[in-house]
C-alpha atoms as an extended CHARMM CRD file, in Angstrom:
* protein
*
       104  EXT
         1         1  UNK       CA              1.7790000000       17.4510000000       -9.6870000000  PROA      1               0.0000000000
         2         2  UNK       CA              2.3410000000       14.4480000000      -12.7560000000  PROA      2               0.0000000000
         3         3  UNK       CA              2.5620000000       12.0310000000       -9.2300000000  PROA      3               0.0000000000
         4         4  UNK       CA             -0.7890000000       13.1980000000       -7.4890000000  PROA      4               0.0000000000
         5         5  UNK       CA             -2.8370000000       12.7690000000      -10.6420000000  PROA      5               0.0000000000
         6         6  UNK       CA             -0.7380000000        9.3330000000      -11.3300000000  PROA      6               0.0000000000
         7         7  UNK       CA             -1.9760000000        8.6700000000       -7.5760000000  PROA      7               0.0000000000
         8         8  UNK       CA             -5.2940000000        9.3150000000       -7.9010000000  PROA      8               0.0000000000
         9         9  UNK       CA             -5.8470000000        7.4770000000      -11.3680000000  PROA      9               0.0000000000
        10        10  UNK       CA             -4.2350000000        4.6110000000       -9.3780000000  PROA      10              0.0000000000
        11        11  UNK       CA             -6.5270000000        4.9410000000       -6.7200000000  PROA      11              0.0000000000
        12        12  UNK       CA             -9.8150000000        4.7420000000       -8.9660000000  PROA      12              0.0000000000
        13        13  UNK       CA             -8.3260000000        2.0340000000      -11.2920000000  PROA      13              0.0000000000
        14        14  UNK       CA             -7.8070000000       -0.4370000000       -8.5090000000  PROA      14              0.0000000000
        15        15  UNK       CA            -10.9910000000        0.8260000000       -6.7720000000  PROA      15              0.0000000000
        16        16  UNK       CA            -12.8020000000        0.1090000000       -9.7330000000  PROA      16              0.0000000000
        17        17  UNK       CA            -11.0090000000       -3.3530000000      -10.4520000000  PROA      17              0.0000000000
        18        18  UNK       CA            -11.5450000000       -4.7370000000       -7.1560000000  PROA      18              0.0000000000
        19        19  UNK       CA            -15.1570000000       -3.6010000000       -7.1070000000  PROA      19              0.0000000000
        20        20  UNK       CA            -15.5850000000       -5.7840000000      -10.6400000000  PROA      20              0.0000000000
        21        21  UNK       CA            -13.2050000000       -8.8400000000       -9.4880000000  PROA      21              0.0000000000
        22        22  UNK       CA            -14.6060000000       -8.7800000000       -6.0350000000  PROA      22              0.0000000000
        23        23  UNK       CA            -11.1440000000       -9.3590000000       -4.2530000000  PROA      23              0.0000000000
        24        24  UNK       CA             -9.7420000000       -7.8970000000       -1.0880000000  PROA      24              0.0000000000
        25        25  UNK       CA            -11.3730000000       -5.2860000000        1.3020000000  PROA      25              0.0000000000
        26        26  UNK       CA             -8.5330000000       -2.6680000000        0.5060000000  PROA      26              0.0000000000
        27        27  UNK       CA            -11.3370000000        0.1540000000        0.4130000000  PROA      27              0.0000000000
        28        28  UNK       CA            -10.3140000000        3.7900000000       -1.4750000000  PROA      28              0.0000000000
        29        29  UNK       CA             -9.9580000000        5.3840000000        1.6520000000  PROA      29              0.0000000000
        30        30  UNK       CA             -7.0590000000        3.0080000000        2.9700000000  PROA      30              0.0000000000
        31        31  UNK       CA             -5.8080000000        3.5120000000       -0.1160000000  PROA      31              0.0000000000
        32        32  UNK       CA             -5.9260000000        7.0070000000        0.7700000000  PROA      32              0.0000000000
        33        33  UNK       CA             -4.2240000000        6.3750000000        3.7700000000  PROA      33              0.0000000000
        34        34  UNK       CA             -1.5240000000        4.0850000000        2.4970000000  PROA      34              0.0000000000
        35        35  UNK       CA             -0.1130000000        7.0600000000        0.4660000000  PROA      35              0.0000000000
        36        36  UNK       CA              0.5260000000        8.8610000000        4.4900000000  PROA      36              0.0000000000
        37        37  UNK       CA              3.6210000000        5.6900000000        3.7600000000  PROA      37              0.0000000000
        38        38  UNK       CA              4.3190000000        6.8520000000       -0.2820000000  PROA      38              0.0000000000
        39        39  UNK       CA              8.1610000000        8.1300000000        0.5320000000  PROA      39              0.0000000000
        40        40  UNK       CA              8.7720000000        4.8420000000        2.8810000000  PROA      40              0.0000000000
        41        41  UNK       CA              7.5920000000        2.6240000000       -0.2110000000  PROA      41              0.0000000000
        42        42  UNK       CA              9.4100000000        4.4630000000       -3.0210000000  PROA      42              0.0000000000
        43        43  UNK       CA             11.1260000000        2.1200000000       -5.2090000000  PROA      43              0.0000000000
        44        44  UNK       CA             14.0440000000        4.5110000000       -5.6600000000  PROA      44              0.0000000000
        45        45  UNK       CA             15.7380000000        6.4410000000       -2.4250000000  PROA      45              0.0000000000
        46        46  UNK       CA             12.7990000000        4.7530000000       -0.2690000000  PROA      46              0.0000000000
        47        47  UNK       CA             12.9340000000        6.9410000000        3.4380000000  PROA      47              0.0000000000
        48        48  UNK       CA             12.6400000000        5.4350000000        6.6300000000  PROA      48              0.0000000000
        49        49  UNK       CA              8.6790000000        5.2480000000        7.6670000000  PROA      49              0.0000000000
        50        50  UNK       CA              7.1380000000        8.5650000000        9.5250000000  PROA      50              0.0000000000
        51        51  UNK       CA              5.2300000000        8.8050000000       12.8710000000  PROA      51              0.0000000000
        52        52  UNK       CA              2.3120000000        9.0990000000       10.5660000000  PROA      52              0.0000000000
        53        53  UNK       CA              3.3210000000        6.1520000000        8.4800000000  PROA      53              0.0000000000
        54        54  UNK       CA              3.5270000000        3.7210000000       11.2850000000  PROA      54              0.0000000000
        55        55  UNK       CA              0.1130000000        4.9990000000       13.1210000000  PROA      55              0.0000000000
        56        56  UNK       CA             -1.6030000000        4.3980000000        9.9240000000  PROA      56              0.0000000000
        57        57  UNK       CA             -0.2900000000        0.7700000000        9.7950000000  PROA      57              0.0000000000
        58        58  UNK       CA             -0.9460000000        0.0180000000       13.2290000000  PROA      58              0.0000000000
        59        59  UNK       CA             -4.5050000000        1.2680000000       12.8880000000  PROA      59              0.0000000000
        60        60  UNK       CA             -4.7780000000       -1.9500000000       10.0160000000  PROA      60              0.0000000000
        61        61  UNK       CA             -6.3470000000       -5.1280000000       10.6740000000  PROA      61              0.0000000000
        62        62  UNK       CA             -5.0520000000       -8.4790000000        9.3240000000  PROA      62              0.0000000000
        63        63  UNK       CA             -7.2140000000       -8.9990000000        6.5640000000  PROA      63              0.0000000000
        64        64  UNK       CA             -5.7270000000       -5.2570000000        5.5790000000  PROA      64              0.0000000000
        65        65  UNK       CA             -2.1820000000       -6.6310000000        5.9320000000  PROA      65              0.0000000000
        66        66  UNK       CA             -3.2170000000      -10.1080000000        3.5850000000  PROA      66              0.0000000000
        67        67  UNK       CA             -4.7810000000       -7.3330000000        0.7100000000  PROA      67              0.0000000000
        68        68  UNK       CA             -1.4690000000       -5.8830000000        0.5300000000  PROA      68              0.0000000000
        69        69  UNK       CA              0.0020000000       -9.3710000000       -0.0540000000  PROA      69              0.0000000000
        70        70  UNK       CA             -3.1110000000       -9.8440000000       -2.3580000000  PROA      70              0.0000000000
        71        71  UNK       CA             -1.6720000000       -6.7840000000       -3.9600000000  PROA      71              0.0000000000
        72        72  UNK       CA              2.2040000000       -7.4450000000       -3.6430000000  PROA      72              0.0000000000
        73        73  UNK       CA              1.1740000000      -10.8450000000       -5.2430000000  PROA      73              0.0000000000
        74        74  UNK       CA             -1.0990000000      -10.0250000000       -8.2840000000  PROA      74              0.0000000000
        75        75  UNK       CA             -0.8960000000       -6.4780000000       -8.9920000000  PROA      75              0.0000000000
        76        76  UNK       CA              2.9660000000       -5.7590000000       -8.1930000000  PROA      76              0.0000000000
        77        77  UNK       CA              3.2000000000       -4.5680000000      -11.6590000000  PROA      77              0.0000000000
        78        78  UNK       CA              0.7560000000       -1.6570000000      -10.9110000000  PROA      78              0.0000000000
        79        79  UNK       CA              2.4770000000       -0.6260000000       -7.6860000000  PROA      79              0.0000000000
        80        80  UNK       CA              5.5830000000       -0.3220000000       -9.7030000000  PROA      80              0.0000000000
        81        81  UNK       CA              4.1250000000        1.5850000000      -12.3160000000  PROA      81              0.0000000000
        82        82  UNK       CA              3.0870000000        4.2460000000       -9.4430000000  PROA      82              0.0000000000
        83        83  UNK       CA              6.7380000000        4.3770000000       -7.8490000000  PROA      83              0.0000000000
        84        84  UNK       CA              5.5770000000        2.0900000000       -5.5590000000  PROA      84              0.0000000000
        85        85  UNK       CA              7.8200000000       -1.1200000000       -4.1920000000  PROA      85              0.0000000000
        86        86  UNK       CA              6.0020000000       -4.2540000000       -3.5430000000  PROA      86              0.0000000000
        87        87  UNK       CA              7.8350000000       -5.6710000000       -0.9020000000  PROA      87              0.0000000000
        88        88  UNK       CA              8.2300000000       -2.2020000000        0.8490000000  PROA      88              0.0000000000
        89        89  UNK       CA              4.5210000000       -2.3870000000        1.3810000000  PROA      89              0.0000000000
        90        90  UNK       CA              4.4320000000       -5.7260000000        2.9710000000  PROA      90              0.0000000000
        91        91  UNK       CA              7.4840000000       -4.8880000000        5.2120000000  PROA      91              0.0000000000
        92        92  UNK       CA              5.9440000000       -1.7560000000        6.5320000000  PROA      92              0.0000000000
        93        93  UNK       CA              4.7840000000       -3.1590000000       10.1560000000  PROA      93              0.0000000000
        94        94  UNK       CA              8.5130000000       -4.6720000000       10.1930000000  PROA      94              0.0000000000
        95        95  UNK       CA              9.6740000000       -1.2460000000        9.3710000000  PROA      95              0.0000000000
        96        96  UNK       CA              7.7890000000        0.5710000000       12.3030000000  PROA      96              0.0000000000
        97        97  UNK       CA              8.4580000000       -2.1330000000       14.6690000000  PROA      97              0.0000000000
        98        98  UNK       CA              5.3860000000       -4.1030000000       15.0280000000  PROA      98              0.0000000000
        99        99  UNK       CA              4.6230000000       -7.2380000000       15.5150000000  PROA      99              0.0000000000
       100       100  UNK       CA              1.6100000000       -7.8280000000       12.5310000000  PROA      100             0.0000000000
       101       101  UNK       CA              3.3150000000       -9.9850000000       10.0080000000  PROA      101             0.0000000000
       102       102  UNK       CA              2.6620000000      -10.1640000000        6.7070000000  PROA      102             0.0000000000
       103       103  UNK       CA              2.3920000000      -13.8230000000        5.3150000000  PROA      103             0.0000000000
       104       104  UNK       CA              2.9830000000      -13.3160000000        1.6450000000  PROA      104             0.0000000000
């Protein structure tokens, strides 16, 4: 239960800072969606990524794949603070076998 409400105060905190620093397109709802790939990303005992995962990151676009390095880059510290590994993130398409790379 203490993860889910970290999760969702994550959510609206870097909802609410990209809206007022006007970076990346990362929208709440991918956000959303990213956490389908929480157990995969884990920085302890990370899992290998689901069916579900690996849909989900097929279904982004490039410019999706660069906000996570936008994220990975300047707000590492915050995925961290939410259990979340950095790098993980940006080696997700490696992870489920695709061929997006992400340039970060």
């Amino acid at each position: 239960m203490a993860i889910s409400k970290l999760m969702s105060f994550l959510v609206i905190i870097v909802s609410v800072w990209r809206l007022s620093h006007g970076d990346c397109s990362l929208e709440a709802n991918m956000i959303d969606n990213l956490m389908k790939c929480k157990p995969a990303v884990a920085l302890t005992n990370p899992e290998n990524p689901t069916a579900v995962c690996c849909t989900m990151v097929q279904s982004l676009k490039q410019d999706d794949i660069q906000c996570l390095c936008d994220y990975k880059v300047n707000k590492g510290d915050l995925l961290r603070l939410a259990g979340v590994d950095p790098d993980r993130c940006t080696q997700l398409p490696k992870l489920c076998g695709l061929d997006m790379v992400a340039d970060c």
